[in-house]
C-alpha positions in Angstrom: 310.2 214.0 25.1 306.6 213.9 25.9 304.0 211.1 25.9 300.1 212.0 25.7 297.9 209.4 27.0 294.3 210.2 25.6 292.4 207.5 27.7 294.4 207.7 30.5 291.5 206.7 33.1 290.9 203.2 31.1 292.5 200.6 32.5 295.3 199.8 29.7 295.8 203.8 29.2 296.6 203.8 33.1 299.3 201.2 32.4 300.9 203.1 29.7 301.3 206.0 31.9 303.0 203.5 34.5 305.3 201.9 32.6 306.0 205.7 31.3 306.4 207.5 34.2 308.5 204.8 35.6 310.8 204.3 32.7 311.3 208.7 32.9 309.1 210.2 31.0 307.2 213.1 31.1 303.4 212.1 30.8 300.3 213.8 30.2 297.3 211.9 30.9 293.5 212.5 29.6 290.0 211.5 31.1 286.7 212.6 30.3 284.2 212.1 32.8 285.7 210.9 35.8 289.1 212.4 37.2 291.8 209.7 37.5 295.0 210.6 39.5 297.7 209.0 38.6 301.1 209.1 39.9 303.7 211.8 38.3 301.3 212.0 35.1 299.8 215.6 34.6 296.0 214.9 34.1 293.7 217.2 32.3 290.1 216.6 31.2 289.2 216.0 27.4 286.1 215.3 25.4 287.6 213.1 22.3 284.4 214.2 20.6 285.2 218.1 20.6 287.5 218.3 17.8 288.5 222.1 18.6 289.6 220.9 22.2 291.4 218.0 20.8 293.6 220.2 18.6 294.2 223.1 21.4 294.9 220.1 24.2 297.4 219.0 21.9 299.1 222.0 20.4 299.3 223.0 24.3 300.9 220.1 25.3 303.3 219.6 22.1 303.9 215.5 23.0 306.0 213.6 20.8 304.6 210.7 21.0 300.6 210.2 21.1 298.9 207.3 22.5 295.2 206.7 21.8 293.2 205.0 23.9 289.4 206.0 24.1 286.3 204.1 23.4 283.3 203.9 24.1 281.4 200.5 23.4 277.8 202.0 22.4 279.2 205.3 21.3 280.1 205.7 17.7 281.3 209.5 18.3 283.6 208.5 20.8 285.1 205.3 18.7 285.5 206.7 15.3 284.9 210.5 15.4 287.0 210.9 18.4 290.2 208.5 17.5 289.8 210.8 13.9 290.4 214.0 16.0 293.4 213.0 17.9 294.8 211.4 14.6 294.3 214.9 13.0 295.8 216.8 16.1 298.7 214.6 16.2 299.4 215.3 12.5 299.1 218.7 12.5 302.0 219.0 15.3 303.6 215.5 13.6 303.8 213.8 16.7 304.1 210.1 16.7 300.6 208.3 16.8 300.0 205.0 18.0 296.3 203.9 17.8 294.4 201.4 19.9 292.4 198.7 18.1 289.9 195.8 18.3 289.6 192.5 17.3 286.3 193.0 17.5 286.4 194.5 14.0 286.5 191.2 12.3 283.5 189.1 11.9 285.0 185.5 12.8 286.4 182.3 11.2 288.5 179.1 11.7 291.5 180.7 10.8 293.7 183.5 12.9 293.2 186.9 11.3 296.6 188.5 9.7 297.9 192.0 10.7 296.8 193.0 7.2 293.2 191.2 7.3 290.7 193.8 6.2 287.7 194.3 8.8 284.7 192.2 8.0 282.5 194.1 10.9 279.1 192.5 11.9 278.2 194.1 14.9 278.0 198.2 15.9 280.9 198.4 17.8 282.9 197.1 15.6 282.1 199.1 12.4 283.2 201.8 14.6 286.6 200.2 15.1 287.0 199.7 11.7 285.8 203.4 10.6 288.5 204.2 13.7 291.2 202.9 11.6 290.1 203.9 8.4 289.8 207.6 9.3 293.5 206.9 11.3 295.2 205.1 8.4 294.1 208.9 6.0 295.4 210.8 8.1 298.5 209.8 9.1 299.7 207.0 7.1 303.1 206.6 9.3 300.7 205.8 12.4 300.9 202.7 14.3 297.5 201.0 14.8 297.4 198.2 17.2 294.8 195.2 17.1 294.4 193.6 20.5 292.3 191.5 22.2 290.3 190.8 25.8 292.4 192.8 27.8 293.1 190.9 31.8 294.8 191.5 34.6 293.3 191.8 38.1 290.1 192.9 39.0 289.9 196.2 37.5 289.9 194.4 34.4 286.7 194.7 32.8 287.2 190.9 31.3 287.7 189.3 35.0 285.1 191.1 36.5 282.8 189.9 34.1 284.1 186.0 34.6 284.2 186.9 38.4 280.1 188.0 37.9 279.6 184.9 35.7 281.0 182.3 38.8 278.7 184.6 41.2 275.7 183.5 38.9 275.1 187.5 37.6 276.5 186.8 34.3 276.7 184.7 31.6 279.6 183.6 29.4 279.3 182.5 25.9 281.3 178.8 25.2 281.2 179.5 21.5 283.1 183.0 21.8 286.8 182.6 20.9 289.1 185.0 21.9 293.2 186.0 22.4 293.4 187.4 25.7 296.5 189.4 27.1 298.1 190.6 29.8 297.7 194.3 30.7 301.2 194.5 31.4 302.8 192.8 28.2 300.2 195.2 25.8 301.0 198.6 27.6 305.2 197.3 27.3 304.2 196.5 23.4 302.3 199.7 22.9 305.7 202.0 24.2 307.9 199.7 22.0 305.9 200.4 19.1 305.7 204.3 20.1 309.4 204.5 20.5 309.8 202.8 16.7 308.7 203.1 13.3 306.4 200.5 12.5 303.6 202.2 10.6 300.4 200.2 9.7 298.3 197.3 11.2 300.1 195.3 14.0 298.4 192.7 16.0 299.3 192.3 19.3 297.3 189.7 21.8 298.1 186.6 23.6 299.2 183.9 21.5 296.3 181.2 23.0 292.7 181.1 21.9 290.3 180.4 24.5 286.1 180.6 25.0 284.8 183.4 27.3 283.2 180.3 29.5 287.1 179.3 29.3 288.8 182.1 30.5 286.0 182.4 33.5 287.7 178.5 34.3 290.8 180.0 34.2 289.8 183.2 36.8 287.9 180.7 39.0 291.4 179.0 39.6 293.2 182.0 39.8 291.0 183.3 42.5 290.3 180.0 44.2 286.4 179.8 43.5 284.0 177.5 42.5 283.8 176.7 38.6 280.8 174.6 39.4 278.9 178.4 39.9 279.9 179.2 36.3 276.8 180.0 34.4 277.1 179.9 30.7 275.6 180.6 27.3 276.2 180.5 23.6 276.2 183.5 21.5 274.5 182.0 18.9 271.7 181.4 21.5 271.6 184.4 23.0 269.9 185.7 19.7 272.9 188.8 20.1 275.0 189.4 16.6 278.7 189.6 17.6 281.9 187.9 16.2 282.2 184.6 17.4 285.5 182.8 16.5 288.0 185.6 16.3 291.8 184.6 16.9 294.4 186.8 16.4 298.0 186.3 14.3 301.0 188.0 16.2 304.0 186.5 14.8 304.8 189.7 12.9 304.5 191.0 17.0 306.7 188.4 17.7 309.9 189.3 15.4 309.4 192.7 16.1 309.4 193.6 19.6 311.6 192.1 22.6 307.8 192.1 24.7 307.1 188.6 25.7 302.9 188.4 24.7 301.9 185.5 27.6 299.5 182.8 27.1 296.4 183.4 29.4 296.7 180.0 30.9 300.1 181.4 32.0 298.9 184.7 33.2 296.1 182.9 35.3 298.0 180.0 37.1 300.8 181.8 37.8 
């Protein structure tokens, strides 16, 4: 029984491969441009955007499962054209796929988005996301895709680093951006339950509280034991940038179907 990480350098593909390797797997692990070592995962180098080495990467490694992590935020050849070649890869050797999504695919409301919620993309990044899953969803209907949100942790999380920069003054965060945050830990668990069943389709799986970008930087200043009075914020509607706004995410089909506990951020960060 084999997993394939593609993404394993990212910082939720490296969790997966923890969790994995700890729980006795055998794990193969993929970066691109940076070599990540990883303990008892066997790393090899892949460009998601060479379909030819997708497909010999993965007939050579023959994993059962498949988890797809990569992304690149201004590269549409990463987002949708690579996720497309590891769908197609792990079809032709019918390996299990479970694909990594984005709330960042829906343009913002009131209202939490459903599992099932068609994408309503308004920004560049997230059309990619949504052609992702659209060019997943052809070609291997029985695949997992999994929406998630702002992804935190500790400090190699790209979210607290960012709040972190924000209390230092090099950053801003936006009080009008609404998101789900969750735990690095509790997404990779969710990702290898959902691997190891059958759930095919749209799942959403993110923290079950809402809270502001200028929120969650509150939040890490506590956690840390800084300042919030250094907090320097924005809105997005301000800023003049185009980017979903108010974007909560519904995970109560999450909740009935996996035994993962998805924690509240206030919980993660006052712990």
């Amino acid at each position: 029984m084999t997993l394939l990480v593609v993404g394993a350098s990212g910082y939720l593909g490296g969790e997966v491969c923890r969790q994995a390797v700890a729980a006795g797997r055998r794990v193969v692990g993929t970066y691109h441009a940076n070599r990540v070592e990883l303990p008892g995962v066997e790393v090899r180098r892949l460009d998601v955007t060479d379909r030819s080495a997708v497909r010999t990467l993965v007939a050579a490694v023959r994993p059962t499962t498949v988890v797809s992590t990569p992304y690149r935020y201004d590269d549409w050849t990463v987002t949708a054209d690579g996720a497309a070649h590891v769908a197609y890869a792990a079809a032709e050797i019918g390996a299990r796929l479970v694909h990594l999504s984005s709330d960042a695919l829906h343009a913002g409301r009131p209202e939490p988005y459903a599992d099932d919620d068609v994408p309503t993309p308004v920004f560049a990044y997230g059309a990619a996301k949504a052609a992702a899953e659209t060019a997943v969803r052809a070609i291997d209907p029985g695949a997992a895709l999994v929406r998630t949100s702002l992804i935190v942790g500790d400090e190699r999380s790209a979210q607290i680093r960012l709040c972190l920069d924000a209390l230092a003054g090099r950053a801003a965060l936006f009080t009008d951006e609404v998101r789900c945050p969750v735990d690095v830990t509790d997404l990779a668990a969710a990702v290898l339950e959902v691997a190891a069943g059958d759930h095919a389709g749209l799942l959403n799986v993110a923290g079950p509280e809402g809270v502001s970008r200028a929120g969650l930087g509150l939040l890490v200043a506590r956690r840390f034991g800084l300042d919030p009075a250094g907090l320097r914020t924005a809105t997005s509607a301000g800023s003049g940038l185009v980017r979903p706004v108010e974007v909560r995410l519904d995970i109560s089909r999450a909740a009935s179907l996996l035994n993962t506990r998805l924690r509240g951020v206030t919980e993660l960060l006052t712990r």
